[in-house]
Every structure is written in structure tokens, then in C-alpha cells.
C-alpha positions in Angstrom: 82.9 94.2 87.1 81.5 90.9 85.7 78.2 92.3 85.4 79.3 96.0 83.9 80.9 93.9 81.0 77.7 91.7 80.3 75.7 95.3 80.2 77.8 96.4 77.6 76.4 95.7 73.6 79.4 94.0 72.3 78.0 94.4 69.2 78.0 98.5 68.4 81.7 98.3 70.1 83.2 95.8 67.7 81.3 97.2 64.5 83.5 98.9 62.2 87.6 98.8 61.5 90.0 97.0 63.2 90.8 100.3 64.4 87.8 101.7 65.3 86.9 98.4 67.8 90.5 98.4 69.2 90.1 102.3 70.1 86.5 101.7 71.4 87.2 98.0 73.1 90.3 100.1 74.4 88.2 102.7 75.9 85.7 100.2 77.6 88.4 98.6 79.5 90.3 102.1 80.7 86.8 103.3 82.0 85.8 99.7 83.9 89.8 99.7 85.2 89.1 103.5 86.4 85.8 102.3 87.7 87.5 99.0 89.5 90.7 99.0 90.2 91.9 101.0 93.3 94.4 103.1 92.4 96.7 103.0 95.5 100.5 104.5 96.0 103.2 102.0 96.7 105.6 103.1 99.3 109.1 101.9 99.6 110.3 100.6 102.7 113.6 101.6 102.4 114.7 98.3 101.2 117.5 98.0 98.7 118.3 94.4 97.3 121.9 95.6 97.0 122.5 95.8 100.5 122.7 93.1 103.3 120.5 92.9 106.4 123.7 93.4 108.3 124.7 96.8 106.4 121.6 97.9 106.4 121.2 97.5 109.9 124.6 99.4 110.5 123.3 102.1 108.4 120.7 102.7 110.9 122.6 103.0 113.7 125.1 105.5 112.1 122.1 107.7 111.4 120.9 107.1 114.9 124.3 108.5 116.4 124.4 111.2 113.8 121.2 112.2 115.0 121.7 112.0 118.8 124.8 113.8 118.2 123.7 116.8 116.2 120.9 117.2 118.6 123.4 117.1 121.8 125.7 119.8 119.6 122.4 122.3 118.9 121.9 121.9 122.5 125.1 122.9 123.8 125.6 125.4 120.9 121.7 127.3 121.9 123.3 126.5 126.2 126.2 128.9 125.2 124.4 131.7 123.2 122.3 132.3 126.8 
């Protein structure tokens, strides 16, 4: 990125109005940060701050039963239809 910017004529960007460099100095920067930066998606991990370790951990295990239960329930509800 260091070297894009020293290739770039300072001089034709910042001739003008204030306005006129700010929009075109504004431009050169948006194109080297699409150019640059990675754009990446940030994932949560589920984490609230609101909420301890300790509930979130109980949390967990409610949804674990909840879904070892409704499994055992579909199976003895599709064990019936037969």
C-alpha cells in the first residue's frame, strides 16, 4: 500500500477547492482500502456480556435436553404411526 500511495501525483489530486481535493483525496483512499483491506465477516460466538458463564452454560444444557427430548418424542410419535 506504501508504494500505491507514492505512485499517486499528489499534486493533480489536491489542485482545486477544498472540495474538490476532499472528494478526490476521498476517493484515493476508498479505492486503496478496496484494494487493501480484506473485507472479512465477523461472526458472533454467541456470547452475550449480559450473561454469566454459569447461565450461559445452563442455557446450553436446557437446549441439549430440549433437543434430546424432542428427538426421543418424534421417534416414539413416527414408532406408533407404523
Amino acid at each position: 500500500m506504501k508504494e500505491e500511495l507514492s505512485l499517486i501525483n499528489w499534486t493533480s489530486v489536491l489542485k482545486g477547492s477544498v472540495d474538490e481535493c476532499l472528494e478526490r483525496f476521498k476517493s484515493v483512499l476508498l479505492k486503496l482500502r478496496d484494494k487493501f483491506v480484506p473485507a472479512s465477516v465477523v461472526k458472533s460466538k454467541g456470547k452475550v456480556p449480559w450473561m454469566s458463564y454459569k447461565a450461559a452454560k445452563l442455557v446450553r444444557k436446557k437446549h441439549r435436553w430440549l433437543s434430546r427430548s424432542t428427538r426421543r418424542i418424534i421417534g416414539f410419535v413416527k414408532g406408533h404411526r407404523e
